[in-house]
N, C-alpha and C positions, 0 to 999 in steps of 0.2 A: 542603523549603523552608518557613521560616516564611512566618507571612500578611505580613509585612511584604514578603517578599522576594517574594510571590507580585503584593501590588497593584502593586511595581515594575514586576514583570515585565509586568503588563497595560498601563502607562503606557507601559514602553518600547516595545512592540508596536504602540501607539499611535500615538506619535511617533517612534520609529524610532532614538532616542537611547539611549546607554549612558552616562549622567553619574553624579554623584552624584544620591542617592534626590530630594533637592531639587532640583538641574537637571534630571531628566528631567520633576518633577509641572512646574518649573514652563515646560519647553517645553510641555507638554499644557496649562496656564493661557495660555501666548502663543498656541497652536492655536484657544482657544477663545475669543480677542482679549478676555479679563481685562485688566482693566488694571494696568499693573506697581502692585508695592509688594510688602511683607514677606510670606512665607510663606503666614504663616497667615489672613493677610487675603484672598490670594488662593486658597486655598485656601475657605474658608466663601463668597465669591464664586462660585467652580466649582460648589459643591455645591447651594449656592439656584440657579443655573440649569439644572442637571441635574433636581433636585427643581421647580424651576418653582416654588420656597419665596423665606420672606424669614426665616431662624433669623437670629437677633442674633449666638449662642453657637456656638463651633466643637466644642463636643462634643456638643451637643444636635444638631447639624447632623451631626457623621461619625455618630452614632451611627442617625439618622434616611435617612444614605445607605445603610447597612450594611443598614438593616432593607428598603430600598426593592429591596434586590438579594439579599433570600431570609438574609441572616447575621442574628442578634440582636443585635449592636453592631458598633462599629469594630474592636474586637481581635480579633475571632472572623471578619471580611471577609478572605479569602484573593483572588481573582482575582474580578474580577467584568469587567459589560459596562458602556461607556463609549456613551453616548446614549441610544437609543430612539429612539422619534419624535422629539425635538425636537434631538439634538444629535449628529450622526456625523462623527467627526472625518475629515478626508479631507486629506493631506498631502502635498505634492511636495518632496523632498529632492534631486531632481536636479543643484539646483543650489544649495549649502549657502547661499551669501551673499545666494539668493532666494526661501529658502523660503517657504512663506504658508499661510493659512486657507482651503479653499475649500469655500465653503456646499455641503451636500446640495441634491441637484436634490429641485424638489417631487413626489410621488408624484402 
């Protein structure tokens, strides 16, 4: 499996979707109530809140997600883990037309 195919497969895992590479990141951007708009935009949005950053730039930003999960850039990121403390996705798909976002309980 390329790394490409590998952070899909994390994303799907996630969100529980099998779309194209881009509708599955960006049901995991609707998971983590991003606000719509283009790709990439949502994408550097996702990653400054996961990093708890504010990168301007979307490859200074994958490349500084990649390093924050043990890879030395974005192209070399194969599967990684999605939160930490601040952000665990948690999804009900029971019922497609009401799926939603639901915050981690506090420890």
């Amino acid at each position: 499996m390329t790394n490409d195919g590998a952070r899909q497969a994390t994303v799907r895992a996630a969100t529980g979707t099998a779309l194209t590479y881009e509708g599955d990141w960006h049901a995991l951007f609707d998971a983590a109530e991003i606000s719509p708009g283009p790709f990439n935009g949502r994408m550097l949005a996702w990653i400054n809140a996961q990093l708890g950053a504010a990168y301007a730039d979307l490859p200074g930003a994958l490349d500084a997600f990649a390093i924050s999960q043990g890879a030395p850039n974005w192209s070399s990121l194969g599967s990684f883990t999605i939160g930490g403390s601040t952000y665990t996705p948690s999804l009900d798909f029971s019922d497609a037309r009401n799926s939603q976002y639901v915050a981690p309980l506090a420890a």
